[in-house]
C-alpha positions as CSV (number, residue, x, y, z in Angstrom):
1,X,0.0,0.0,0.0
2,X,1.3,3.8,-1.0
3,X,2.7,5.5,2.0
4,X,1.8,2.7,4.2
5,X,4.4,0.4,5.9
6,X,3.5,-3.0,6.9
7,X,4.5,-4.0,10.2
8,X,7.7,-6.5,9.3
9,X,9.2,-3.0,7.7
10,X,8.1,-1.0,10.9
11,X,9.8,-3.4,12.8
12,X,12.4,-3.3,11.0
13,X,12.9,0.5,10.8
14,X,12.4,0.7,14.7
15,X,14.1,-2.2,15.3
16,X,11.4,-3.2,17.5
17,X,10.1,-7.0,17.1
18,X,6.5,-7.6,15.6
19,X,5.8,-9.1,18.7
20,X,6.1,-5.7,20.5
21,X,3.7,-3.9,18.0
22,X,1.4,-6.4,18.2
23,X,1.0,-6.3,21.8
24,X,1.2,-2.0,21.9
25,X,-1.8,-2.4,19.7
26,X,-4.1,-4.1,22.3
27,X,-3.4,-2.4,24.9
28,X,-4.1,0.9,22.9
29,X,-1.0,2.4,23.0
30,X,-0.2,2.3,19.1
31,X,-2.7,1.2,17.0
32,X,-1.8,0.8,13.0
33,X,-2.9,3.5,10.8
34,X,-5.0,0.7,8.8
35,X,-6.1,-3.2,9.0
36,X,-6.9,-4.9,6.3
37,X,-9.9,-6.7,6.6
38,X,-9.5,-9.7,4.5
39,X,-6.1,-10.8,6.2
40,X,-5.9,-8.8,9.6
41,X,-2.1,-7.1,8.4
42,X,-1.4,-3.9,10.2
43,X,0.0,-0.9,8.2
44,X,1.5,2.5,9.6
45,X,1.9,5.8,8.5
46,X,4.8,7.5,7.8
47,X,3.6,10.0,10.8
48,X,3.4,7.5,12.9
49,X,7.3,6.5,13.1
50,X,7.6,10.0,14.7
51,X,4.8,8.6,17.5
52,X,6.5,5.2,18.0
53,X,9.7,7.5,18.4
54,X,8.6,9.6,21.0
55,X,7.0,6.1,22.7
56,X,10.1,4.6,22.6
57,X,12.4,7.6,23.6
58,X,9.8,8.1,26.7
59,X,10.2,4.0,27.3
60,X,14.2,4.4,27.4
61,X,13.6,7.3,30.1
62,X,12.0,5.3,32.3
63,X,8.1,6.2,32.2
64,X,6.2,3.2,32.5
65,X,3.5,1.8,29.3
66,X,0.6,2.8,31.0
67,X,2.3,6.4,32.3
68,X,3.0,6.6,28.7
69,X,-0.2,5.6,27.3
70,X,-1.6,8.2,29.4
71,X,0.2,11.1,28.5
72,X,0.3,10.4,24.7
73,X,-3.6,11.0,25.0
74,X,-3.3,14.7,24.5
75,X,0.3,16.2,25.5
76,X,1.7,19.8,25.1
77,X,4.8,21.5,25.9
78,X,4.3,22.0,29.1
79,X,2.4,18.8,30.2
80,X,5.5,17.3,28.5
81,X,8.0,19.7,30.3
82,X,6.1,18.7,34.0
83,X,6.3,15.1,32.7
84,X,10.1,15.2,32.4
85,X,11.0,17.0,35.4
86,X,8.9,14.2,37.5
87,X,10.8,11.8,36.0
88,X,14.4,13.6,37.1
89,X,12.6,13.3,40.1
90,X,12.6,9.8,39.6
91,X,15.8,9.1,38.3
92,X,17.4,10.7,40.8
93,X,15.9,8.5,43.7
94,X,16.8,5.3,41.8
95,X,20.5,6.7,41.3
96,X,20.4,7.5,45.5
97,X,18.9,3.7,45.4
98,X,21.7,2.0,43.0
99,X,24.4,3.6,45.1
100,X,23.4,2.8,48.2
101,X,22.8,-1.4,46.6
102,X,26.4,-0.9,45.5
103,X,27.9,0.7,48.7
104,X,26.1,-2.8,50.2
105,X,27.2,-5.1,47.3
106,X,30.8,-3.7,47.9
107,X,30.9,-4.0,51.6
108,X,29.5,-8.2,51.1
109,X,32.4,-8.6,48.5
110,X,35.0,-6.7,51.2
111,X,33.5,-9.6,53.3
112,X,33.7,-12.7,51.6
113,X,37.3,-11.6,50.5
114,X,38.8,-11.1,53.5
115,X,36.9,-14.2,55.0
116,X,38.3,-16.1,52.6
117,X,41.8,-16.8,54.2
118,X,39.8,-18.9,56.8
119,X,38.9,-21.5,54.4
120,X,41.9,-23.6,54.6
121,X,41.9,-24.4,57.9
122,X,40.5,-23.9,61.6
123,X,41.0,-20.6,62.6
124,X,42.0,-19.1,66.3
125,X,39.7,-17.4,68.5
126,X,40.4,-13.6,68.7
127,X,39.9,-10.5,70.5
128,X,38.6,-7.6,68.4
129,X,37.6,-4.3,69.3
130,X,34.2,-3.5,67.6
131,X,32.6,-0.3,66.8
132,X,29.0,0.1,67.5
133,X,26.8,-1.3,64.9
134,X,22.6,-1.8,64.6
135,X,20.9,-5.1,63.5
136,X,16.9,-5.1,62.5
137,X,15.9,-8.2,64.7
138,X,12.6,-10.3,64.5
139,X,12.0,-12.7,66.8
140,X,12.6,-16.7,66.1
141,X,9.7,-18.8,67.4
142,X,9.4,-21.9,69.4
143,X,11.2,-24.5,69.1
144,X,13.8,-22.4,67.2
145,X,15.0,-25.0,64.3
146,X,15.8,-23.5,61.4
147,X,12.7,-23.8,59.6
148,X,11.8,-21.1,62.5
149,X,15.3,-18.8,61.7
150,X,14.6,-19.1,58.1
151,X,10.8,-17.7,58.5
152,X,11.9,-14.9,60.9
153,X,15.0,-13.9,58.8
154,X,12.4,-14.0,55.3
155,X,10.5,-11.3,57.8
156,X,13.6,-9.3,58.5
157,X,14.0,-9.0,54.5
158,X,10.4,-8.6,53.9
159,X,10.1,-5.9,56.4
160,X,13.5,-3.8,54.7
161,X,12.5,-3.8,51.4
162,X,9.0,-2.9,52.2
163,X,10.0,0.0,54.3
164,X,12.8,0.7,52.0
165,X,15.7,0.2,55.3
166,X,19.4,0.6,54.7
167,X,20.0,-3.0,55.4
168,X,23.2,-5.0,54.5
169,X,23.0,-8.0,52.3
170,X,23.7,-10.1,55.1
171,X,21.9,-12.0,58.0
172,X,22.6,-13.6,61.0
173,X,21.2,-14.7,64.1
174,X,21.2,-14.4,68.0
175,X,22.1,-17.4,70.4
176,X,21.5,-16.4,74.0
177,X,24.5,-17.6,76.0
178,X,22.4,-19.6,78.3
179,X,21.8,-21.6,75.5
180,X,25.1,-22.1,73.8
181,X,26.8,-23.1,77.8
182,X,23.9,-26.0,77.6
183,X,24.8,-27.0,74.5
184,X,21.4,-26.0,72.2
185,X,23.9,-23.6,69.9
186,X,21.9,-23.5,67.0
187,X,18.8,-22.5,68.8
188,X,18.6,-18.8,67.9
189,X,16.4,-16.2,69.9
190,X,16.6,-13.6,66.7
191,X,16.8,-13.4,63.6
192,X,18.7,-10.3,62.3
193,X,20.5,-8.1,59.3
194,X,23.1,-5.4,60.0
195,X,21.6,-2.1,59.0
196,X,22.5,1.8,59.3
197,X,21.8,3.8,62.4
198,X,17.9,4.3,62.0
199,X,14.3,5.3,63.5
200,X,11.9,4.0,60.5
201,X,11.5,0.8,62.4
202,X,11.3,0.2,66.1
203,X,13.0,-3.6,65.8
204,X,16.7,-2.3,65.8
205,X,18.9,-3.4,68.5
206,X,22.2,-1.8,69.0
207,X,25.1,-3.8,69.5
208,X,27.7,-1.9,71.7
209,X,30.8,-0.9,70.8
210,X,33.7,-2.9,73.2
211,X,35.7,-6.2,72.9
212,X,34.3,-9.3,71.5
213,X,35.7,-12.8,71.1
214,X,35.2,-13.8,67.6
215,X,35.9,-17.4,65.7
216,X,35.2,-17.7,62.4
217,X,33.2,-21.6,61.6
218,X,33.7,-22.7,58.5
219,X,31.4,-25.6,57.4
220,X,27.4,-26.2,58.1
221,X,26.1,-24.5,60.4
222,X,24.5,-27.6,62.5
223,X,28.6,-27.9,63.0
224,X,28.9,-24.6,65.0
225,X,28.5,-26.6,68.2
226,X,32.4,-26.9,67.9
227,X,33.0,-23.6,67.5
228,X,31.5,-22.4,70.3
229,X,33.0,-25.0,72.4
230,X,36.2,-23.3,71.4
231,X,35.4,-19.9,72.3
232,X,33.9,-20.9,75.9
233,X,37.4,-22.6,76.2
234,X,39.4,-19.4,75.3
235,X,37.4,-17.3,77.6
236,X,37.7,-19.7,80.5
237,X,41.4,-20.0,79.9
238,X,42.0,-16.0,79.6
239,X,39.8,-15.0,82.6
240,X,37.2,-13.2,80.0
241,X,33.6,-13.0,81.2
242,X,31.2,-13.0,78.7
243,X,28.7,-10.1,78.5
244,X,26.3,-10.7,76.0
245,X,25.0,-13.3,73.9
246,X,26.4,-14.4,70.6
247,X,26.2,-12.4,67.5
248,X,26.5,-14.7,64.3
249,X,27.1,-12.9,60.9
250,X,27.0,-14.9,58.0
251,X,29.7,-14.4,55.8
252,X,29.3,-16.5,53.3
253,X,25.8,-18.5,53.1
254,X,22.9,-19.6,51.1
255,X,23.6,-16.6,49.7
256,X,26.8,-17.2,48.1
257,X,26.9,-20.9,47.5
258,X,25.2,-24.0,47.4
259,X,27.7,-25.9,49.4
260,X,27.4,-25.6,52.9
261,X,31.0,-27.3,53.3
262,X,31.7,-23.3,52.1
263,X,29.9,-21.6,54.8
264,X,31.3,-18.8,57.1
265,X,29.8,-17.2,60.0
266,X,31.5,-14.7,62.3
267,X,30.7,-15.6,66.0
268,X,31.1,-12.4,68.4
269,X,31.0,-12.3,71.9
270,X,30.8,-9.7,73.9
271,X,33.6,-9.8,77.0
272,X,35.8,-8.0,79.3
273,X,39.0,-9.1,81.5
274,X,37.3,-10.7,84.8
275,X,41.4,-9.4,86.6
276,X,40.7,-6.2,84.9
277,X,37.5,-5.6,86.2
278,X,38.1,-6.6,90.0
279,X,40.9,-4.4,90.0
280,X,39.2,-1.0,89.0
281,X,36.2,-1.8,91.4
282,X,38.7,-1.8,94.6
């Protein structure tokens, strides 16, 4: 047909696929200039490329089909000009967004990197001196297997992305002491992630600065037992009394690999010299 283009030379002008077309014209966003009625073949005008342009140019910017749709009904200069300067708007809280993903994704790479020289074999318990840090906590119910961590760390992610939280990309869990001396170590009170200092949710604990004996367990966690056995042994040997419950941060995880042989988790402990202490209360 004169002046007409059928849709395979659309598509291919636009280097859009049929498919697309085909779909834009039922949900009335660009219909073809003509269908002939004999064989249902769609045909466009020549002023139409300009409209699938500005479609497509508007598509690349970020509005959504229907946002689109909408605003192609009648637009003007300046219903255009307020158009575009909402979606700055937008862009700009995505860009805020993808930095702050990457400032995450970069901190778990940091992570798994340095945790990665504990791989190769069993690895000392240490003294570290922490800076304060907050975790978003949920509680872990009864009898606190990991079917019950698993639902109450899925609500510690549901409840972040909802609310839009500065979480990290990692999780971990909170043994109460009281628990790890009897021997129930994988019997976690809380479920957690490590998040920026925050008031949009009232679930955040802070964790306080101060020394902390850490161990690094490499392996499944139902095999953490041993870990812990190891830092109650270090404590008892260098007069530390313990002043918390355990903080477990998982390094590396479901997360990061299908083989739990690969699994890392940071065990903290709050403590402080038991000599040190007597001394400064005479």
């Amino acid at each position: 047909m004169e002046d007409l283009f059928s849709i395979g030379e659309l598509s291919k002008y636009q280097n859009i696929s049929k498919q697309t077309l085909i779909f834009y014209d039922k949900i009335g966003l660009f219909r073809p200039a003509y269908v002939d009625p004999d064989n249902g073949y769609r045909y466009y005008s020549a002023k139409q490329i300009d409209y699938l342009d500005t479609i497509l140019i508007m598509k690349k910017i970020g509005f959504s089909l229907a946002e689109i749709r909408e605003h192609m009904q009648d637009y003007t200069i300046d219903s255009s000009l307020t158009a575009l300067r909402r979606q700055i708007s937008v862009i700009d809280r995505r860009m805020d967004e993808l930095r702050l993903i990457r400032s995450r994704l970069l901190h778990r790479c940091t992570q798994m990197e340095n945790a990665s020289v504990y791989r190769t074999g069993e690895v000392p318990v240490q003294l570290e001196q922490a800076k304060e840090q907050y975790i978003l906590i949920r509680p872990v119910d009864p009898p606190y297997t990991m079917r019950e961590i698993s639902i109450a760390t899925k609500g510690c992610f549901s409840a972040a992305f909802r609310q839009n939280l500065p979480v990290f990309f990692e999780c971990g869990v909170i043994v109460p002491l009281e628990r790890i001396r009897e021997g129930r170590c994988t019997e976690a009170s809380h479920a957690f992630l490590p998040i920026e200092q925050t008031d949009q949710d009232e679930n955040i604990l802070c964790l306080p600065s101060g020394t902390y004996a850490c161990v690094y367990h490499v392996g499944d966690y139902l095999s953490i037992g041993r870990s812990y056995r190891r830092v109650l042994e270090y404590c008892d040997n260098h007069n530390l009394e313990i002043l918390s419950d355990s903080y477990e941060f998982c390094i590396n995880d479901y997360i990061t690999s299908r083989d739990e042989n690969e699994y890392i988790t940071k065990i903290m402990l709050r403590v402080s010299d038991g000599a040190s202490q007597q001394n400064g209360n005479r």
